[in-house]
GUNU-326514 format. One record per residue: residue in one letter; x, y, z of N, C-alpha, C, CB in turn. Coordinates in steps of 0.1 Angstrom, whole numbers, plus 5000, padded with zeros to 4 digits. Glycine has a CB too. Layout:
BEGIN
 res  n.x  n.y  n.z ca.x ca.y ca.z  c.x  c.y  c.z cb.x cb.y cb.z
   A    X    Y    Z    X    Y    Z    X    Y    Z    X    Y    Z
...
//
This chain:
BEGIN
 res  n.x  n.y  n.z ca.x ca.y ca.z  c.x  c.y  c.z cb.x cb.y cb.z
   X 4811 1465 0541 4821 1460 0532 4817 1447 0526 4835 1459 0539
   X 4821 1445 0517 4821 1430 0505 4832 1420 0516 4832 1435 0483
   X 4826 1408 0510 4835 1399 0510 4849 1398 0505 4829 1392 0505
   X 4848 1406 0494 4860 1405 0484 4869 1415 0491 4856 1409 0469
   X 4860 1425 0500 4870 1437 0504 4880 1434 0517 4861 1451 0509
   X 4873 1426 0524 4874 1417 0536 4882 1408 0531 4861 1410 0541
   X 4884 1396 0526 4900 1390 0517 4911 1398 0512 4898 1384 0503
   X 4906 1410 0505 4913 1419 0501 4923 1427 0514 4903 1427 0495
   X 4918 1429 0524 4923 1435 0534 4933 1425 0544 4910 1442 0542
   X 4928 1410 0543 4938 1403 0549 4946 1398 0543 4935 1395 0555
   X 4943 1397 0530 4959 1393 0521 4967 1408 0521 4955 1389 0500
   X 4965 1417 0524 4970 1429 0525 4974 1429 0542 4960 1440 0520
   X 4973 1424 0551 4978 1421 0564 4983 1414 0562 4973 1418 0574
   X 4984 1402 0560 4997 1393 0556 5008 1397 0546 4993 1381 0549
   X 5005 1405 0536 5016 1410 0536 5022 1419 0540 5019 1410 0530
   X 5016 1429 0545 5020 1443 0557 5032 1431 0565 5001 1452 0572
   X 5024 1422 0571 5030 1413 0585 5051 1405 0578 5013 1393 0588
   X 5046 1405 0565 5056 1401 0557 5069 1405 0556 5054 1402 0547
   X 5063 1416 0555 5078 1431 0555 5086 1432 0570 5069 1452 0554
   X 5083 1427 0580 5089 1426 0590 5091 1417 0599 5087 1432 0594
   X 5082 1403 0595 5082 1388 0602 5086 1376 0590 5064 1384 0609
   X 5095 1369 0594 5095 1352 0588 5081 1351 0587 5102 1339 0599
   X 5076 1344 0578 5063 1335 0580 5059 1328 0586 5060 1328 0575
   X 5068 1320 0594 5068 1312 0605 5065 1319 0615 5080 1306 0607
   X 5070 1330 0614 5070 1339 0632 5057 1344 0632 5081 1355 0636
   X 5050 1347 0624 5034 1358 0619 5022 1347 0624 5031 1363 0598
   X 5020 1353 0633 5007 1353 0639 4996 1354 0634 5005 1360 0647
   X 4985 1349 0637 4968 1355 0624 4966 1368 0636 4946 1338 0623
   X 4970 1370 0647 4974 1382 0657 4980 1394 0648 4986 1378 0669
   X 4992 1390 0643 4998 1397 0632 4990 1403 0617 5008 1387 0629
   X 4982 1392 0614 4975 1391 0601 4961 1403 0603 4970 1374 0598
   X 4956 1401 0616 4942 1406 0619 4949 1421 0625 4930 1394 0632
   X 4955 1423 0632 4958 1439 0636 4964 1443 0624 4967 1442 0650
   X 4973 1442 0616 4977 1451 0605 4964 1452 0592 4993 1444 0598
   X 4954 1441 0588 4945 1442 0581 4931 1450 0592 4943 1427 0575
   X 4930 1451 0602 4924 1455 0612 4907 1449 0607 4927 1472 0615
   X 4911 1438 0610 4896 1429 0609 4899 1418 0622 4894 1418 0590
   X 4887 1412 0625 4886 1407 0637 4888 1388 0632 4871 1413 0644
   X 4894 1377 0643 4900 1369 0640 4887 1360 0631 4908 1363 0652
   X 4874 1366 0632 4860 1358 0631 4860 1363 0611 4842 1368 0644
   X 4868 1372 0611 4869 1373 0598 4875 1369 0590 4869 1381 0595
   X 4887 1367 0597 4898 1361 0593 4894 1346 0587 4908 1360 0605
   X 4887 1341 0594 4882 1327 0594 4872 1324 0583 4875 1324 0607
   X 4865 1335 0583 4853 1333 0571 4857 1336 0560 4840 1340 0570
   X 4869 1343 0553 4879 1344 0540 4885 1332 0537 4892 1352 0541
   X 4896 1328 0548 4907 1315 0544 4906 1303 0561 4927 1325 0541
   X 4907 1294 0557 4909 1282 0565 4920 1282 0574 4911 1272 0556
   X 4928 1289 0565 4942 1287 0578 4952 1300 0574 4954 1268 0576
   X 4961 1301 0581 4970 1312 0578 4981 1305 0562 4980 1316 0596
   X 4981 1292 0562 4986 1287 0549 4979 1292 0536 4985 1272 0550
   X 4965 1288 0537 4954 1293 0532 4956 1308 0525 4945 1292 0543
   X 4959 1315 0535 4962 1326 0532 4976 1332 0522 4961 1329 0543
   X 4986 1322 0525 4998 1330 0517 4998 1316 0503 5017 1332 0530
   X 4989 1312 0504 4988 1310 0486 4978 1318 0484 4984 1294 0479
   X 4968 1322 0489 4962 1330 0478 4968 1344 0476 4946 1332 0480
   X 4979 1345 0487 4986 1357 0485 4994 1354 0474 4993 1363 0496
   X 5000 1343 0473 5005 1344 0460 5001 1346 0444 5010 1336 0460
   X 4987 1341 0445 4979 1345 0436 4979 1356 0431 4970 1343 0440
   X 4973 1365 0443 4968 1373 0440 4982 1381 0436 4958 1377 0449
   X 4992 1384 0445 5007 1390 0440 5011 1391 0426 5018 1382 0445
   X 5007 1376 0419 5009 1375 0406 5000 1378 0393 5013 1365 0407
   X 4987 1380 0403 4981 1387 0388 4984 1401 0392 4962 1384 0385
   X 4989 1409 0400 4990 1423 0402 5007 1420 0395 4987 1430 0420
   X 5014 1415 0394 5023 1410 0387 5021 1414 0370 5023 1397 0390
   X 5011 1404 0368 5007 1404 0355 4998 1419 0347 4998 1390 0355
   X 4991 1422 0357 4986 1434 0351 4999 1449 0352 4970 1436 0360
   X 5005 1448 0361 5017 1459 0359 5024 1453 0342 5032 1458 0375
   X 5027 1441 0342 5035 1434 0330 5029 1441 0317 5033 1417 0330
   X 5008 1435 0317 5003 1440 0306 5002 1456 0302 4991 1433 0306
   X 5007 1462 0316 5000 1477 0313 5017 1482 0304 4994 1489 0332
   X 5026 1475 0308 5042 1485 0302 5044 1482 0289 5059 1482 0311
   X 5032 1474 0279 5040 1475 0265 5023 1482 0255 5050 1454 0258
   X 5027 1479 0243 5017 1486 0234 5018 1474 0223 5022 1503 0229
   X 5012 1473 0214 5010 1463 0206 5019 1467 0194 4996 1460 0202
   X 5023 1481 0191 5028 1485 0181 5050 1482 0180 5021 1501 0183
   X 5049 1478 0193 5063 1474 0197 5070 1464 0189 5062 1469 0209
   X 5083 1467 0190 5089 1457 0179 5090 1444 0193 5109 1464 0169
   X 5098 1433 0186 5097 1422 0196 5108 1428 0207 5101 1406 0189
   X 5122 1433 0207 5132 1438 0212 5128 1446 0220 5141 1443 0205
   X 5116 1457 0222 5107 1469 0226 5103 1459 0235 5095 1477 0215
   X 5099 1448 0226 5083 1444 0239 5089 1435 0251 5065 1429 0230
   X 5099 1429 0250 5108 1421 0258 5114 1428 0267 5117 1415 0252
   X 5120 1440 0261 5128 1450 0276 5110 1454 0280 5142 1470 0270
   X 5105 1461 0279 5096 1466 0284 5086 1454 0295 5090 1471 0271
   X 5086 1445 0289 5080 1433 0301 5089 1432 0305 5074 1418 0299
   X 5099 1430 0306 5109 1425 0317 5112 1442 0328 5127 1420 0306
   X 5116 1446 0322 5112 1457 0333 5106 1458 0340 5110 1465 0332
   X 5091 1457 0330 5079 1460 0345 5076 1448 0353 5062 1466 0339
   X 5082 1434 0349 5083 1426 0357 5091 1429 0372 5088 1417 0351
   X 5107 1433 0368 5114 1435 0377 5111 1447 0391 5124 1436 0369
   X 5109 1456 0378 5108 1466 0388 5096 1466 0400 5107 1477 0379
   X 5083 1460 0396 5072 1456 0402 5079 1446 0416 5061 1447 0390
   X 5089 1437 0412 5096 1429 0419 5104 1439 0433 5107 1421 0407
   X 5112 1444 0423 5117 1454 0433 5114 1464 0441 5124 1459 0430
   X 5099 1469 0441 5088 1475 0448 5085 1468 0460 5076 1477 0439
   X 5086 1458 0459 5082 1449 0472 5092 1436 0475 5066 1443 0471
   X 5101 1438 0476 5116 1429 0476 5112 1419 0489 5133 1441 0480
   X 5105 1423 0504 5101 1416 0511 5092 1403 0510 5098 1424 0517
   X 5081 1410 0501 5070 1397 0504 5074 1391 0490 5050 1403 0505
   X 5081 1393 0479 5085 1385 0467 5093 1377 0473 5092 1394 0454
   X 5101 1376 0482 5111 1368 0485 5104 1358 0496 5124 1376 0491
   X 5097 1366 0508 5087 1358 0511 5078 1346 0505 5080 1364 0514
   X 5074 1348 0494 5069 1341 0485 5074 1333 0480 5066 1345 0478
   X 5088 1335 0474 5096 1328 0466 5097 1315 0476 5109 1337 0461
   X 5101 1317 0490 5108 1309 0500 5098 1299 0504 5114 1317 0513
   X 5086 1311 0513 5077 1300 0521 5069 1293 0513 5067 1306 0531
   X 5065 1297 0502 5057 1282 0494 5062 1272 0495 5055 1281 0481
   X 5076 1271 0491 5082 1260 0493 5082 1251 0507 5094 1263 0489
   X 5075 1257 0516 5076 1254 0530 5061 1246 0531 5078 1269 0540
   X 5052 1250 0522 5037 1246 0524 5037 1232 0514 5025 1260 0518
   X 5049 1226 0512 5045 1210 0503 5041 1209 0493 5034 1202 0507
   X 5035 1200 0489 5027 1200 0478 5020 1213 0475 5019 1190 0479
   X 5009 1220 0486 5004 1228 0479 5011 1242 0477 4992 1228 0483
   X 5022 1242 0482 5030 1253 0481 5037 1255 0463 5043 1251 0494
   X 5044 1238 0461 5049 1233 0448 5039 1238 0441 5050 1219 0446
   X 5022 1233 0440 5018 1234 0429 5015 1250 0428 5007 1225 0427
   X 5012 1255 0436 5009 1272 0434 5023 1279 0427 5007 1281 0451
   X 5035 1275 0430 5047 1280 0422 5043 1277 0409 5061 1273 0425
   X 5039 1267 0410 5039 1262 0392 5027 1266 0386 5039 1245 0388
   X 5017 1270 0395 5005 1277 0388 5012 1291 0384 4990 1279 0399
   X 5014 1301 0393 5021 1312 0388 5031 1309 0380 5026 1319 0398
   X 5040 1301 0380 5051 1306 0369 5044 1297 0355 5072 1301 0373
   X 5035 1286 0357 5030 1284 0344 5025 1298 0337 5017 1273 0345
   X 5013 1304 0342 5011 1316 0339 5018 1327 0331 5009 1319 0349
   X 5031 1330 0337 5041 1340 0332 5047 1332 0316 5055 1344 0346
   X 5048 1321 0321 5053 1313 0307 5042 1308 0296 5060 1299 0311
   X 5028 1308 0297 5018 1311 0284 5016 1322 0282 5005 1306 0286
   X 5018 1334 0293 5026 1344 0286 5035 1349 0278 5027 1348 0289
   X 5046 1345 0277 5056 1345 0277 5055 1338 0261 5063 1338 0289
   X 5049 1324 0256 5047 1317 0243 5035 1329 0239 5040 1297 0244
   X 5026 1333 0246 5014 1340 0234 5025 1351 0231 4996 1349 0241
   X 5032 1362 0240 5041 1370 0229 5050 1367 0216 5050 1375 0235
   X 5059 1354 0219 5064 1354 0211 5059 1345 0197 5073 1352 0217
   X 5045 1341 0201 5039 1333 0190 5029 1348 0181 5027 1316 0197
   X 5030 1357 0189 5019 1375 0183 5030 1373 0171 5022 1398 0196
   X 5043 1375 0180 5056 1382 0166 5057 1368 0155 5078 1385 0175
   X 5055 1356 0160 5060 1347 0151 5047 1345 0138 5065 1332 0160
   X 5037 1351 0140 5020 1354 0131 5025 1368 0125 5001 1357 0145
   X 5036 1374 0131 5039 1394 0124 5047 1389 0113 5053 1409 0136
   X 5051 1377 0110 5065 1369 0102 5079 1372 0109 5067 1377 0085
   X 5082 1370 0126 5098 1375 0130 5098 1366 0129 5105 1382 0142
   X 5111 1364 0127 5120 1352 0125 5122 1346 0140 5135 1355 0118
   X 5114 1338 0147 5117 1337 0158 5108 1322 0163 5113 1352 0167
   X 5117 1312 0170 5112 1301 0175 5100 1299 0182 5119 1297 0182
   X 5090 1297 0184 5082 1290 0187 5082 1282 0205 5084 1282 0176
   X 5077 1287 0212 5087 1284 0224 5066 1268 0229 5093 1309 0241
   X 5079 1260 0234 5071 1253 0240 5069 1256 0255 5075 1243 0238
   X 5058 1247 0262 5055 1252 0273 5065 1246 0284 5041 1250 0274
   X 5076 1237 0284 5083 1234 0289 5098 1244 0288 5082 1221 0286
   X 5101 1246 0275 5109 1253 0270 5106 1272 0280 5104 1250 0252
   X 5094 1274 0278 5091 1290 0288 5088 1287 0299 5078 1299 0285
   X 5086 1275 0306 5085 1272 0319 5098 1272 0325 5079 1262 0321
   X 5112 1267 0316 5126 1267 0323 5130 1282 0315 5137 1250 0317
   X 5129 1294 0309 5132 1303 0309 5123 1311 0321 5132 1305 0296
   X 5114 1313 0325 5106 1320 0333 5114 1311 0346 5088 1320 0331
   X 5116 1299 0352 5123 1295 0359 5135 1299 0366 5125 1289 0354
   X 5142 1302 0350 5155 1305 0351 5156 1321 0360 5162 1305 0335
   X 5148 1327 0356 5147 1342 0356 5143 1345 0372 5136 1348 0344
   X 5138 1339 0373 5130 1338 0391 5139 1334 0398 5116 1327 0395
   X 5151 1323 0395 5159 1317 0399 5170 1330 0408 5163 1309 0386
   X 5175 1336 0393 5180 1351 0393 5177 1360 0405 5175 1360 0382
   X 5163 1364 0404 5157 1371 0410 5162 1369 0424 5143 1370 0407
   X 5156 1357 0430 5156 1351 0443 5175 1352 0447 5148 1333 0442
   X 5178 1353 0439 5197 1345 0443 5199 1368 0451 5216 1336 0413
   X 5197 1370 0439 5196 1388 0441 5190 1391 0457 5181 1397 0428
   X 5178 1390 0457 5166 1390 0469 5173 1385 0482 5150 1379 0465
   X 5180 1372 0481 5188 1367 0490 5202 1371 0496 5189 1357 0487
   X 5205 1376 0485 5217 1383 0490 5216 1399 0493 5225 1382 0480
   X 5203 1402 0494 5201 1421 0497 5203 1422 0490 5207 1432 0504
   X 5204 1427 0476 5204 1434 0461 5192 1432 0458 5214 1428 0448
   X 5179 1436 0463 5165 1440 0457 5163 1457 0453 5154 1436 0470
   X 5171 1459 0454 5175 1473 0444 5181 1473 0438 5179 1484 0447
   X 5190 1465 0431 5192 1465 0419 5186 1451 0408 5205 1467 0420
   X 5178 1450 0412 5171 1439 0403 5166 1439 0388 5161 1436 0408
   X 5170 1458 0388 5168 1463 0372 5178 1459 0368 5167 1479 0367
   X 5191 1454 0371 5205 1453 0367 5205 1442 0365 5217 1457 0375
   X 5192 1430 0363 5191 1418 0357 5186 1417 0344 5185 1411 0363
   X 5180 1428 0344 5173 1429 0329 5179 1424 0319 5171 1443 0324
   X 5191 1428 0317 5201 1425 0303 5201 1413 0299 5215 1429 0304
   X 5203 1407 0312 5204 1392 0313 5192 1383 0311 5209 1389 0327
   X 5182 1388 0319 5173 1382 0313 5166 1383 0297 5164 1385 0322
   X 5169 1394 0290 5163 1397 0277 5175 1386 0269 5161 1416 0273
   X 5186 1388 0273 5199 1380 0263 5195 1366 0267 5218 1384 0268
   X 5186 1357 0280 5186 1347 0277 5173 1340 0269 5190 1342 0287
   X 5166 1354 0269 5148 1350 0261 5152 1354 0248 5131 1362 0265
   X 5163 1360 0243 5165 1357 0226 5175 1350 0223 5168 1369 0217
   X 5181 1346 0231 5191 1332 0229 5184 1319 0224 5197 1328 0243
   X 5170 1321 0231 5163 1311 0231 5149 1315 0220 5159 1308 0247
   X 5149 1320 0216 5135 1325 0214 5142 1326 0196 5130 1343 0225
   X 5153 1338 0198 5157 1339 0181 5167 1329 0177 5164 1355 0177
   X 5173 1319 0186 5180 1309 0179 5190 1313 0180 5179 1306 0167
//
């Protein structure tokens, strides 16, 4: 096996371990028998078991992002392309309601580098977030111009949502945010 397959398999034990342990409680015992690699491997991927649930967040969020890029088409009106990302945001969300909430929580637990990984990922979704709506504002839509602070407190806001849902057990209905979230990206977006 690759190196890559070998990371691959323990960011995938950590989150197997996710779905049924606090972060706190998960063992690299935990991490190495559900990825079924030995602790010598564990070691030559990531530094520490912290180590490990940021690049799980990483990686969460570009599988995030590619479900996002695969649910629209270029030919979409802006209203099309907005439900459609938001969906396949959510619903990707609500596929794994455990380790999203995991995520959402324990970074915050890892300090600084927990902070800045939040803000790496949700920067991300929010230069997403300006390249769509700057596609439509080059089509001639009548539509604002979003700065990067401006889509950093809308993608914010929306995760915000998400987590309040996730925390209260409603990770099945997290499609039932959609509405909300699209009414507060053209509130903002069309003025």
């Amino acid at each position: 096996m690759t190196e890559s397959t070998y990371r691959l398999r323990v960011l995938n034990g950590l989150a197997q371990a996710l779905e049924s342990k606090s972060y706190r409680d998960i063992t690299l015992a935990d991490i190495t028998a559900a990825a079924r690699v030995s602790r010598r491997t564990f070691y030559e991927q990531f530094l520490t078991k912290d180590d490990c649930l940021l690049a799980l967040a990483e990686h969460t969020s570009q599988l995030i992002m590619t479900s996002v890029l695969k649910a629209y088409t270029p030919t979409q009106s802006w209203l099309e392309r907005v439900r459609a990302v938001t969906q396949a945001y959510l619903m990707f969300i609500e596929s794994k309601p455990q380790l999203i909430r995991a995520l959402y929580i324990e970074l915050a637990s890892l300090g600084e580098q927990g902070v800045a990984m939040r803000r790496k990922v949700a920067e991300q979704f929010a230069v997403f977030l300006q390249g769509q709506v700057w596609f439509y504002v080059e089509q001639g839509e009548d539509l604002q111009p979003l700065s990067l602070p401006m889509s950093m407190a809308l993608v914010a806001g929306i995760n915000e949502l998400i987590l309040y849902e996730l925390s209260d057990g409603n990770a099945k209905t997290l499609l039932s945010l959609a509405p909300v979230a699209e009414q507060l990206i053209h509130r903002v977006v069309c003025g």
